[in-house]
C-alpha positions in Angstrom: 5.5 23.3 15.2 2.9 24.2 18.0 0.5 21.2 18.3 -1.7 22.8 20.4 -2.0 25.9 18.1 -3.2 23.1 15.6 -5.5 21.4 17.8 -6.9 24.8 18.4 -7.9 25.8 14.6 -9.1 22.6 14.4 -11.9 23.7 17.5 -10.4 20.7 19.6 -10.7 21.4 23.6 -7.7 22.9 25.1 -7.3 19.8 27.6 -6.7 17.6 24.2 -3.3 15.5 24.2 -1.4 15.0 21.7 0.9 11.1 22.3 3.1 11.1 18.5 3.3 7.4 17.3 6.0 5.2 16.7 7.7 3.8 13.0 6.4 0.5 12.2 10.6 0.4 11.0 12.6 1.7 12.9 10.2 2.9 16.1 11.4 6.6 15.8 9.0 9.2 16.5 7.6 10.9 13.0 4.6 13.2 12.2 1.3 11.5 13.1 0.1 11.9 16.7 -2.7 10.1 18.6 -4.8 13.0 19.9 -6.8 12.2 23.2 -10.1 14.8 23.8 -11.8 13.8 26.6 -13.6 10.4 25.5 -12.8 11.5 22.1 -9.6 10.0 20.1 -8.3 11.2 16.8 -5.2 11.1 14.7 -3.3 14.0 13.8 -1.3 13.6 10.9 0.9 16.1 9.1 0.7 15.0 5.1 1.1 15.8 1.6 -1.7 17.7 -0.8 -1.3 14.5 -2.4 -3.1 12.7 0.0 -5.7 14.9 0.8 -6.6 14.7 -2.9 -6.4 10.9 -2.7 -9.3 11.3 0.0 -11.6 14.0 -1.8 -11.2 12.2 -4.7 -11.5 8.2 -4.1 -12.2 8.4 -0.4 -15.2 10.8 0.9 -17.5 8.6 -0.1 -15.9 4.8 1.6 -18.2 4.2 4.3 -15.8 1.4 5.4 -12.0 -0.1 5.2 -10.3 3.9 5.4 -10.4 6.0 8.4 -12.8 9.0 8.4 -11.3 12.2 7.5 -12.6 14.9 9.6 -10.4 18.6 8.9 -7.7 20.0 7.2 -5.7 22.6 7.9 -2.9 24.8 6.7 -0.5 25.7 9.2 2.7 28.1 8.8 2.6 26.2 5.1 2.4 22.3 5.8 -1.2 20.1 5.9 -2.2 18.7 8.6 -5.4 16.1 8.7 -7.6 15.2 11.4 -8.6 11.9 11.2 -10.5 9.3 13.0 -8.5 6.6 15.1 -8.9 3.1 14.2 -7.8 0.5 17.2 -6.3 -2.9 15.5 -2.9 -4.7 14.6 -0.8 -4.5 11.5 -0.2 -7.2 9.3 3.1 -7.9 10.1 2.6 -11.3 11.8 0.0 -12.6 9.2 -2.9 -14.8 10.3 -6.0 -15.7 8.0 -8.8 -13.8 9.8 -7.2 -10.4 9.5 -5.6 -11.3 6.3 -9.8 -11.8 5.2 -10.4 -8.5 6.5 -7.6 -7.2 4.8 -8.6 -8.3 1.6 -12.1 -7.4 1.9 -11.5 -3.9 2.6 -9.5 -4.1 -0.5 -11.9 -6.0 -2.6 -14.4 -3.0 -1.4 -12.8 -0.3 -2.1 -12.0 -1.8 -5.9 -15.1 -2.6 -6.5 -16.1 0.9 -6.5 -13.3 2.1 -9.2 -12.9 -0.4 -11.3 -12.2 0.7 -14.6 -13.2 4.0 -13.7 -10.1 5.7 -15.5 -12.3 8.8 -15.8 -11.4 9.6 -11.7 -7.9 10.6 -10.6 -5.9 13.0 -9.0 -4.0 15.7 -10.0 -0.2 14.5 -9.6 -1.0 10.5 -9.3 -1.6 9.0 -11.8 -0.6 5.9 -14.0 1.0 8.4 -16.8 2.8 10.0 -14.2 3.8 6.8 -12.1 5.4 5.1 -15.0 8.8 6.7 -15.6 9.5 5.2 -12.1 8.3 1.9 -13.4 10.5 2.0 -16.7 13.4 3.2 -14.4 13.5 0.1 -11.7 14.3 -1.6 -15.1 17.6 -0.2 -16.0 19.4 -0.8 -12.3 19.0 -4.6 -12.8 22.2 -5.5 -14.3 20.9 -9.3 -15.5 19.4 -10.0 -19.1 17.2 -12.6 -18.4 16.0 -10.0 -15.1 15.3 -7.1 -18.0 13.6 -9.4 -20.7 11.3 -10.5 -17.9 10.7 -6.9 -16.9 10.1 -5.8 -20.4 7.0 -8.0 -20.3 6.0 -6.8 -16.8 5.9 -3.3 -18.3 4.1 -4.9 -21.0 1.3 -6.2 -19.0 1.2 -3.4 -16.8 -0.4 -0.7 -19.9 -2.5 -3.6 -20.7 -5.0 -5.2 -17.8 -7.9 -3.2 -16.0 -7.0 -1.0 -14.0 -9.2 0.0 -10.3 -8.0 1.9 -7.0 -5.1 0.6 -5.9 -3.1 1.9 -2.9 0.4 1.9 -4.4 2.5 1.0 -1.2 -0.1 -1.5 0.6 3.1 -3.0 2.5 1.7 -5.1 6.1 2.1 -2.4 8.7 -0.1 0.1 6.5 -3.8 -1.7 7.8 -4.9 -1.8 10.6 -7.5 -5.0 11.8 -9.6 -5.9 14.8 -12.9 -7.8 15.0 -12.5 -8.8 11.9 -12.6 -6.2 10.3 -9.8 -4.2 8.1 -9.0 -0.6 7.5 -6.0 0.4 5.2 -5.0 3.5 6.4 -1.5 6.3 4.6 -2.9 7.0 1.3 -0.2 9.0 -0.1 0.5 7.0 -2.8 -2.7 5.9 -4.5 -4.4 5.8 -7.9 -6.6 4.1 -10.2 -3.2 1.5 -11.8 -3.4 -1.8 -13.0 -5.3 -4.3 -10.2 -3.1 -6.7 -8.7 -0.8 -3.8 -7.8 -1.8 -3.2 -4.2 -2.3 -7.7 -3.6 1.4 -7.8 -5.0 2.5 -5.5 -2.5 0.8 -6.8 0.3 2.0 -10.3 -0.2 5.3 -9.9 -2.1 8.1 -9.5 1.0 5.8 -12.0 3.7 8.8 -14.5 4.5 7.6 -18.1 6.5 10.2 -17.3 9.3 8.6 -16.1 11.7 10.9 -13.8 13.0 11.0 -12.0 10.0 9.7 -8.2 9.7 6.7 -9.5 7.5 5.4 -13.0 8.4 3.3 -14.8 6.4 3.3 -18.5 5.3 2.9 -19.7 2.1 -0.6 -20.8 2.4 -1.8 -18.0 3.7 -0.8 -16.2 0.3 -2.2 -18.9 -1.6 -5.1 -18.3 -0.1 -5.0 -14.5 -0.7 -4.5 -14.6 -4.4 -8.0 -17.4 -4.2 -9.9 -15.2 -2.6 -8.8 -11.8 -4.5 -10.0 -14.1 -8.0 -13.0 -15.6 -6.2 -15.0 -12.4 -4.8 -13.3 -10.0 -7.3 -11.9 -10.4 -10.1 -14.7 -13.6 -11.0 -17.2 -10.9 -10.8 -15.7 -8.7 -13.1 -14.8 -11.0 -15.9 -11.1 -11.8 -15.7 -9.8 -14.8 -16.8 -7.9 -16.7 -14.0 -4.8 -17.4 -16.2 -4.4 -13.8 -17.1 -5.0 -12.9 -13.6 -2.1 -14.9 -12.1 0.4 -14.3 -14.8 -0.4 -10.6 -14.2 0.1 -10.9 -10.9 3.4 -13.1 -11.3 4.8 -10.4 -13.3 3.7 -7.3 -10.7 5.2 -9.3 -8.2 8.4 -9.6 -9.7 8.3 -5.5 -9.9 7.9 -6.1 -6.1 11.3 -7.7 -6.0 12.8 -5.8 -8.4 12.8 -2.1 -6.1 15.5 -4.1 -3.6 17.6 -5.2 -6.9 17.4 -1.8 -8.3 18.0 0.1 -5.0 21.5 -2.3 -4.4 23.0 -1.7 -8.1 21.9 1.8 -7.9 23.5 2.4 -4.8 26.2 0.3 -4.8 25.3 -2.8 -2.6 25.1 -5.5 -4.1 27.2 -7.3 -1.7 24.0 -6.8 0.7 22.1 -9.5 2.4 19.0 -7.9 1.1 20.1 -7.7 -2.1 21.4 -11.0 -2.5 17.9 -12.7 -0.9 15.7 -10.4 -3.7 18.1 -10.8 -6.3 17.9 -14.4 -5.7 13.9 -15.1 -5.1 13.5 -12.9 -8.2 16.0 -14.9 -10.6 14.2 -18.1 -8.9 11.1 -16.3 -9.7 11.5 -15.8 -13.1 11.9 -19.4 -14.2 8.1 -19.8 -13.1 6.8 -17.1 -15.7 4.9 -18.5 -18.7 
């Protein structure tokens, strides 16, 4: 592809510079570029029609916590966006002030869609997301795994449902100055709540060498301050709340058993440490 050629269409100088970035895992180059215009920066970002109607649909109107979306533009048949850059730090090596701003952006954003069913996008949406759902539940090879999962799947066509970005993993937010932006909206919809805190907290280990760091407490604190400045607001009771979220975060645990029967690798050190924390997991559900 001809970046410059892009750059053009999009009426960007011909002195801009395009710098692509690096994979949060596995530090390989991939389609997103950091585009330098004079004083100017912006992100370049090739994507899916999905995500462009994630952004016309929940996004335009966010005047915080997502990145401004400037252009599109169809080029020799792929999307490209133009989008503002955000300075900031992952997630990956938790600590409480950005996990606040994390949250906050979160809280934001779900405030504006909550229960508002009426709004979604054309191939997202909770109808079309649940076949994948149903299916993590027949690579799990354990009964007492499935009869749990049943009842996740349960729950899951049952509590309010609000925006939720569907793979709101660490290294997809960006803070600084505490504040939070929560940026690759591919996969988003309006699905049942805790789906996005689940994610975000679900694979945090308390070694800190691990790829997501984050201690115990600090997730305590997260699923407090989720209940105490959203889900108060809007009338959930607390008990339903966290054995909703107990059940979405065994589905979090679940996708690494699934992937290892599936595939054929059980004998995995992944598999074994998800297949383990969610059989431990299990015994806690009321």
């Amino acid at each position: 592809m001809n970046i410059k050629e892009i750059l053009a269409q999009m009426c960007l100088s011909e002195q801009a510079e395009a710098t692509p970035f690096k994979s949060a895992e596995d530090g390989t180059d991939y389609a997103v570029w950091k585009i330098n215009d004079g004083n100017t920066a912006y992100v370049l970002k090739k994507a899916s029609e999905q995500e462009l109607s994630v952004y016309n649909t929940f996004l335009v109107s966010a005047e915080r916590a997502v990145p401004h979306l400037y252009k599109s533009l169809n080029y020799c048949g792929e999307l490209f966006l133009l989008m503002e850059y955000i300075e900031g730090h992952d997630l990956r090596k938790c600590d409480r002030e950005s996990l606040t701003a994390v949250l906050d952006a979160l809280i934001y954003l779900q405030n504006m869609y909550w229960e508002r069913r009426e709004c979604q996008t054309v191939d997202l949406t909770f109808e079309a997301i649940l076949p994948r759902q149903q299916n993590r539940g027949k690579y799990l090879n354990d009964a007492d795994l499935e009869h749990a999962y049943a009842e996740y799947l349960r729950l899951h066509s049952s509590v309010p449902r609000t925006l939720c970005h569907d793979d709101l993993l660490p290294f997809n937010v960006l803070c600084a100055n505490g504040h939070a932006t929560i940026i690759d909206w591919e996969y988003a919809a309006i699905l049942p709540y805790p789906t996005s805190l689940a994610r975000l907290i679900a694979h945090g280990e308390e070694d800190e060498s691990a790829f997501f760091y984050m201690t115990q407490a600090d997730k305590d604190y997260a699923i407090e301050y989720y209940f105490e400045h959203l889900l108060k607001e809007n009338g959930t009771d607390y008990n339903d709340y966290r054995r909703t979220l107990d059940y979405c975060l065994l589905y979090e645990y679940c996708e690494w058993i699934m992937l290892g029967v599936k595939y054929n690798e059980t004998g995995s050190e992944r598999f074994q440490k998800y297949y383990e924390k969610a059989k431990k997991h299990i015994k806690t559900l009321a």
